[in-house]
C-alpha positions as CSV (number, residue, x, y, z in Angstrom):
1,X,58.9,32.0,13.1
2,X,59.1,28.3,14.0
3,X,56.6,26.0,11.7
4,X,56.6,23.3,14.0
5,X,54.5,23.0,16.8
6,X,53.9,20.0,20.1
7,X,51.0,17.8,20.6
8,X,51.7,15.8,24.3
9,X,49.3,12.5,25.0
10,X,49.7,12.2,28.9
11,X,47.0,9.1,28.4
12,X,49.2,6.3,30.3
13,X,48.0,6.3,34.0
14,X,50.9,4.4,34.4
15,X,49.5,1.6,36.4
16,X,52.8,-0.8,37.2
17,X,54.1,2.4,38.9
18,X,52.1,1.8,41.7
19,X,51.9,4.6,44.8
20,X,53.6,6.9,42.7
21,X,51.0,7.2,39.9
22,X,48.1,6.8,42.3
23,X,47.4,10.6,42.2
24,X,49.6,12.0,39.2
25,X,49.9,11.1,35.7
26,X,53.4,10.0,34.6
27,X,53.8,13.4,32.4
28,X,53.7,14.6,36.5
29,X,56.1,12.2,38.2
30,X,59.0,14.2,40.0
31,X,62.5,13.8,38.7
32,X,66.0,15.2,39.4
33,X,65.1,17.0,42.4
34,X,63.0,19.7,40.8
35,X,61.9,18.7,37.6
36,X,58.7,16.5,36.5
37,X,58.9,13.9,33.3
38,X,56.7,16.5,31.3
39,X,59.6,19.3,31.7
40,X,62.1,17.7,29.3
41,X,59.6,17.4,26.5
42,X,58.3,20.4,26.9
43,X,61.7,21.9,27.2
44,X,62.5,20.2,23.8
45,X,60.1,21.6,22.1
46,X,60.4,25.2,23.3
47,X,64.3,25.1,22.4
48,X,63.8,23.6,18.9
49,X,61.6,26.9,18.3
50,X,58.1,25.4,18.8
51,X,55.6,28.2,20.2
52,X,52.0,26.5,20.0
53,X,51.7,22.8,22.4
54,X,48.8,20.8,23.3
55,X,48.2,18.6,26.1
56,X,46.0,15.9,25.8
57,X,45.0,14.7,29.4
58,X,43.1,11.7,30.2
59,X,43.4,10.8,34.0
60,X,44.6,12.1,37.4
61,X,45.9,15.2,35.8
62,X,44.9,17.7,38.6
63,X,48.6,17.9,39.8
64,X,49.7,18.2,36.0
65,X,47.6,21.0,35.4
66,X,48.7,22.9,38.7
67,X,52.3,22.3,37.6
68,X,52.1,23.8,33.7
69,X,49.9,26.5,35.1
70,X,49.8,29.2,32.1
71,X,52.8,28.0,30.5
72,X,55.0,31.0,31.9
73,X,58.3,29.4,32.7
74,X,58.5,27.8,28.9
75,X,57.7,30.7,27.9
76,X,54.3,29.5,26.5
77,X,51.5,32.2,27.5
78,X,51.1,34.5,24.6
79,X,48.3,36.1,23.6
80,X,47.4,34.1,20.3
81,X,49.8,30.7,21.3
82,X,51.2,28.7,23.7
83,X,49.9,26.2,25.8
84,X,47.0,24.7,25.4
85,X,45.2,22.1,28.2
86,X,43.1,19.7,26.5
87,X,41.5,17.9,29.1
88,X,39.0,14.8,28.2
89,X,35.5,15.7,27.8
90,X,32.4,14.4,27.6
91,X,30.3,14.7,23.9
92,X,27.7,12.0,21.8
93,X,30.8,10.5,20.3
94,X,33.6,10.8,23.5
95,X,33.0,9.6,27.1
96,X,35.5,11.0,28.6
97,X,38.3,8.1,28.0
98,X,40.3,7.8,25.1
99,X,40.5,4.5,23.7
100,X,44.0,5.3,22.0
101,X,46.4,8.0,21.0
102,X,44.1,8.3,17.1
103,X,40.5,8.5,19.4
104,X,42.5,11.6,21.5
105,X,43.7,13.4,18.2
106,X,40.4,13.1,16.6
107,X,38.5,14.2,20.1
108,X,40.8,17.0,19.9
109,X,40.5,18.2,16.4
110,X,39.5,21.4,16.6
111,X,42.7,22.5,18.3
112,X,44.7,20.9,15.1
113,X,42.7,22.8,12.6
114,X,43.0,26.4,14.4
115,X,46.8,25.7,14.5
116,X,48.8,27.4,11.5
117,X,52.2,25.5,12.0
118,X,52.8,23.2,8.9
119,X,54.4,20.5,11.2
120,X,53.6,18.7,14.5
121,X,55.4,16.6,16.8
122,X,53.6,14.1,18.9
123,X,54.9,12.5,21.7
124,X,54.1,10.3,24.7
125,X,54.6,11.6,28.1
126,X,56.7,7.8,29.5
127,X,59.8,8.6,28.6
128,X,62.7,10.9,30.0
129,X,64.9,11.9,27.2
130,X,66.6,15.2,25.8
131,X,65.6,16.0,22.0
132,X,66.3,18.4,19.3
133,X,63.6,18.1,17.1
134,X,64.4,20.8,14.4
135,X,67.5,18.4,13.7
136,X,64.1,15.9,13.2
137,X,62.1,18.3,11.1
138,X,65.2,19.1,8.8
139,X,65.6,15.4,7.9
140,X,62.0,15.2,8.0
141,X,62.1,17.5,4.9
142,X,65.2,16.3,3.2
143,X,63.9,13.5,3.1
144,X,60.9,14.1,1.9
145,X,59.0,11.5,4.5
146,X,55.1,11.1,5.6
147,X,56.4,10.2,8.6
148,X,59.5,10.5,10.8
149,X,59.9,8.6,14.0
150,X,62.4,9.1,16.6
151,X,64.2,6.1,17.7
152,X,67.0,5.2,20.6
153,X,69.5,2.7,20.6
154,X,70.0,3.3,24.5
155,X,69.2,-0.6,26.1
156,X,67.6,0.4,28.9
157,X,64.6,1.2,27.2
158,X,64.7,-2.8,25.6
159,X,61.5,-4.8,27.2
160,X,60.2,-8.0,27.1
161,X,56.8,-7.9,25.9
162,X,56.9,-4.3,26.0
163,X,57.6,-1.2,23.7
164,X,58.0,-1.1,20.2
165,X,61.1,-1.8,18.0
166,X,61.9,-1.0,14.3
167,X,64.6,-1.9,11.3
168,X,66.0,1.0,9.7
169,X,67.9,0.8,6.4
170,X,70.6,2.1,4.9
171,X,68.5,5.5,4.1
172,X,67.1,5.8,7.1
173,X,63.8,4.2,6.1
174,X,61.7,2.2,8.3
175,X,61.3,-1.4,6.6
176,X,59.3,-3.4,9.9
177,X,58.4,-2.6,13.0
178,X,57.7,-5.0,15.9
179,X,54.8,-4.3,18.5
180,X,55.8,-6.1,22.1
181,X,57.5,-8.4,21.5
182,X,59.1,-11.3,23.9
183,X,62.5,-11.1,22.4
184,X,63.0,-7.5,20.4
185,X,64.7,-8.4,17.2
186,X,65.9,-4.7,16.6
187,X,67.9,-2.5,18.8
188,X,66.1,0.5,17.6
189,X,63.3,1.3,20.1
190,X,60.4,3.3,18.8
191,X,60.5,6.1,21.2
192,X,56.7,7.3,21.0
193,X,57.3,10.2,19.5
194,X,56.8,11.2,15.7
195,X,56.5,14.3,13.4
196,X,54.4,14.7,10.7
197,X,52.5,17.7,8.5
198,X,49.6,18.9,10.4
199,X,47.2,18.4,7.7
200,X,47.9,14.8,7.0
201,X,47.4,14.0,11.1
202,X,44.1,15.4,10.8
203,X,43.6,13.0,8.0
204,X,45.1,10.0,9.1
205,X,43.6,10.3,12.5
206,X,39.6,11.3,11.1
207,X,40.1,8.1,8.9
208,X,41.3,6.1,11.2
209,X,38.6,6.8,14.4
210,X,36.0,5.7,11.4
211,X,37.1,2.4,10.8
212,X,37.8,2.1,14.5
213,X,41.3,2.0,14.7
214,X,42.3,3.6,18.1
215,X,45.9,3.0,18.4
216,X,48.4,4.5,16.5
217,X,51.1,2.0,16.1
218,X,49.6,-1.1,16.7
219,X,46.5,-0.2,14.0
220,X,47.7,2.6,11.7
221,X,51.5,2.3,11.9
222,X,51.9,-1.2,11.4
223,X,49.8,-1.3,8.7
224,X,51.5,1.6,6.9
225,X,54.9,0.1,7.0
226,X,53.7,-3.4,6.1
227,X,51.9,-2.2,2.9
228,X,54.0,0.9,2.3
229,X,51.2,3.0,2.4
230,X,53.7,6.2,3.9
231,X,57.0,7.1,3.2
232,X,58.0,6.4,7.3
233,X,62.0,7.2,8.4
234,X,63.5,7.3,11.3
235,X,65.6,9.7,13.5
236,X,67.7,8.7,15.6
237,X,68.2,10.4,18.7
238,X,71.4,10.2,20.9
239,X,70.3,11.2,24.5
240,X,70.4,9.0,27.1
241,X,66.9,7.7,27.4
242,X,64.8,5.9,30.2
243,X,60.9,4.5,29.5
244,X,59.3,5.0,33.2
245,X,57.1,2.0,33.4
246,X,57.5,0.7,36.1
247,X,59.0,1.5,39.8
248,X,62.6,-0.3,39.3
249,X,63.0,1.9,36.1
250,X,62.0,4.6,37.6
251,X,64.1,4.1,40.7
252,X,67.2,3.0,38.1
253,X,66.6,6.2,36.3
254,X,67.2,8.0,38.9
255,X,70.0,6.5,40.3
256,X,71.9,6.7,37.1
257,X,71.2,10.7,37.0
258,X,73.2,11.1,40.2
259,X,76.6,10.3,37.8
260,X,77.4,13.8,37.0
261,X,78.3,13.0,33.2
262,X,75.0,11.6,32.9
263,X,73.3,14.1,34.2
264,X,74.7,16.3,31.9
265,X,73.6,14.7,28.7
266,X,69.9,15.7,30.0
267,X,70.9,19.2,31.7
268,X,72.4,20.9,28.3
269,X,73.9,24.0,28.8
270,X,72.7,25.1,25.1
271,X,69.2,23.2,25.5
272,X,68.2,24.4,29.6
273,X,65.1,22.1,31.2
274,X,62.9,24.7,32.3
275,X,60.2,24.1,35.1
276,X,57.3,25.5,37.6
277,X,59.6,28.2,40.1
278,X,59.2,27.6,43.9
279,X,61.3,30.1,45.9
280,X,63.1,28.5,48.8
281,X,66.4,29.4,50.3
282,X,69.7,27.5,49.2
283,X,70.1,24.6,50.9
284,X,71.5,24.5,54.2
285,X,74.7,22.0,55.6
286,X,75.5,22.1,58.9
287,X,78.9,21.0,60.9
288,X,77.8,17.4,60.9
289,X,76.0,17.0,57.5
290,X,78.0,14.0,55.4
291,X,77.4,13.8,51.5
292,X,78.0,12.6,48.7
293,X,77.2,11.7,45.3
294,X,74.0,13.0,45.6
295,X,72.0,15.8,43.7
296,X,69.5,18.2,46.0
297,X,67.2,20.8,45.2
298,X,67.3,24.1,47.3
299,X,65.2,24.9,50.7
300,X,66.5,21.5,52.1
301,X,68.3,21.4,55.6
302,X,70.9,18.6,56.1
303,X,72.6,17.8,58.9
304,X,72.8,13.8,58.4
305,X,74.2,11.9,56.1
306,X,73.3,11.8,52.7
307,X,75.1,9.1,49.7
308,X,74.3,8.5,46.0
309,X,70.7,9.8,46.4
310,X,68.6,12.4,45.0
311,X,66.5,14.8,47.9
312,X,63.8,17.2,46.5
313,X,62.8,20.9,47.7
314,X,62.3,21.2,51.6
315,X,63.1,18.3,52.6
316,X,65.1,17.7,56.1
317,X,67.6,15.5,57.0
318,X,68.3,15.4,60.9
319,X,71.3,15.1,63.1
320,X,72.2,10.8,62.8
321,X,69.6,10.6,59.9
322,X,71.5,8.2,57.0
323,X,70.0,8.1,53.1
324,X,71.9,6.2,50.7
325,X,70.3,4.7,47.4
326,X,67.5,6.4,47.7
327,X,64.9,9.0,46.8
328,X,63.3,11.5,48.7
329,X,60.4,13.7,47.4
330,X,59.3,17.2,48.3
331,X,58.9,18.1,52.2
332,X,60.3,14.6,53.4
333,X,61.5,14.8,56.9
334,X,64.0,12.0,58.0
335,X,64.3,12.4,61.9
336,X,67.4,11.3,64.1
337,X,68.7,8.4,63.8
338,X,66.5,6.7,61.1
339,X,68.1,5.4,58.1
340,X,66.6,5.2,54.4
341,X,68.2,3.3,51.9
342,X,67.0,2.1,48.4
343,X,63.8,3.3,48.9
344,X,61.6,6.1,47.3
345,X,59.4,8.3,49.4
346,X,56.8,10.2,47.7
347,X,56.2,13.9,48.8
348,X,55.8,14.8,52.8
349,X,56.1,11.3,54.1
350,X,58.0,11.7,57.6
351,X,59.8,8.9,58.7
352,X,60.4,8.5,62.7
353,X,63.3,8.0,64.9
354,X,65.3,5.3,64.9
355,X,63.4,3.7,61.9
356,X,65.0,1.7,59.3
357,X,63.7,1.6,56.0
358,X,66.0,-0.6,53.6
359,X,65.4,-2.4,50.7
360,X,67.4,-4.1,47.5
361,X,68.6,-2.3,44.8
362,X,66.8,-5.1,42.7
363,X,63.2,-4.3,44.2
364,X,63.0,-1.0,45.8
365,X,60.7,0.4,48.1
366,X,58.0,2.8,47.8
367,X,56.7,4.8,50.8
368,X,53.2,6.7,49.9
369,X,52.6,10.5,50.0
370,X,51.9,11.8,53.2
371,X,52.7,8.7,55.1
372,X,54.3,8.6,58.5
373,X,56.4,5.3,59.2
């Protein structure tokens, strides 16, 4: 049996993503037709042998919930582990927000201590990567860290005055660490996600809430590394790797997943995504449906035209309807003769005949849920 186990902080309400965070935490934004963010974590974690996960929710994580449900498609509902829904609650010493990612670990304790699994990996939920984090827990033990962090050298997740970004030497060992910086002076991005023994996170994180230090990297980390206080390494991980933080990453994310070789760099054959099952019928094309470098889900009916974009479940595409650049969630219905490009419609929003909904590459659109236009 696996002697690692998952610890998810879905804390970010993700505010510069706008309309599409409005009602669903990030860890719940929809991705590659089927999938949401949460999914490729979770997946992770499941494939490198991990049987026992928490999820720490904070805000609008009513869809989230819905979606994980009892943890049956990552195989994740047994009798004595699996998943585990830690939603924020209200006690003398927690009001219901967490003030950081230490405050949610600490609120959360008694989860940790009823866990058996000697190791735990915690991770962020603003990132969509591909891991395999028993290749992390084997250097973790080689080398004999206190800490391990996973690190990218992928560029699209560099930020100006954003993220966090660390030197690595020769052994792997983490000798600075920068928190949002202007100008990143390392092309190593911290990628939110560490592993560490179980019993020294319930340490670090009790002895950190008392002398109110709520953030883990800002507070503890940095402090660690500075007076070398923990042995800290880094992993590096080679996935492809995109921080949704905002709505033109998102909307480049996604645009970049509709290059087949891409795409499967995330989709492994030896490490499959799994997600929440909807049954729909396969897709249907009709005599005038045009596409092309595109990726749909099943239970969708096209008989437009359809370019470089990514179309959720059930959602329609009429005779004289064009999409290109764009992305269309769940139960969209594009009627004749409209024509969507470099937008991103969130789930059910119709859009009329003959409209024209067009926007730069550079600054895309986003159309709400449910709206009509």
């Amino acid at each position: 049996m696996s002697d690692l186990m998952g610890l998810i902080y879905t804390g970010d309400n993700g505010e510069r993503l706008g309309e599409l965070t409005s009602l669903r935490a990030v860890a719940a934004l929809p991705v590659l037709a089927r999938y949401r963010v949460i999914d490729f974590v979770l997946s992770s974690l499941v494939s490198s042998g991990a049987k026992n996960v928490g999820i720490i929710m904070q805000k609008n994580y009513h869809s989230l919930i819905d979606h994980l449900g009892s943890g049956k498609e990552w195989d994740l509902h047994g009798k004595h582990q699996g998943l585990v829904i830690l939603p924020p609650y209200q006690t003398p010493d927690n009001i219901g927000v967490y003030s950081g990612l230490m405050d949610a670990i600490r609120s959360n304790m008694v989860f940790l201590r009823r866990s058996r699994e000697r190791y735990v990996v915690v991770t962020d939920s603003g990132m969509l990567y591909s891991a395999n984090y028993d290749d992390m827990l084997a250097q973790h033990i080689r080398t004999g860290a206190d800490i391990t962090l996973m690190y990218s050298t992928d560029h699209n997740l560099l930020r100006s005055g954003s993220g966090h970004y660390i030197r690595v030497d020769e052994e792997g060992r983490v000798c600075e660490l920068e928190n949002q910086p202007m100008v990143p002076s390392f092309e190593n991005t911290y990628m939110e996600a560490f592993l560490i023994r179980r019993e020294l996170l319930i340490e670090l994180a009790d002895r950190a809430v008392s002398r109110a230090q709520y953030h883990f990297t800002r507070e503890l980390l940095q402090h660690a590394i500075a007076d070398h206080d923990l042995s800290v390494y880094g992993w590096k991980n080679d996935s492809p790797a995109w921080r949704l933080d905002t709505v033109q990453a998102y909307y480049d994310c996604s645009m970049a997943l509709t290059k087949p070789e891409i795409r499967r760099q995330i989709l492994r054959a030896d490490r499959p995504v799994w997600t929440k099952m909807r049954d729909e019928m396969p897709t249907r094309y009709t005599a005038d449906a045009k596409v092309k470098d595109s990726l749909l889900a099943d239970g969708c009916i096209i008989e437009g035209t359809v370019e470089n974009s990514i179309i959720f479940r059930g959602v329609r595409v009429m005779k004289g309807a064009v999409v290109k650049n764009a992305v269309i969630m769940q139960d969209g219905y594009i009627m004749p003769g409209a024509h969507v490009e470099g937008c991103i419609l969130d789930k059910q929003v119709t859009v009329r005949d003959g409209s024209t909904l067009c926007a730069p590459a550079s600054y895309p659109m986003v159309v709400a849920k449910g709206t009509t236009v």
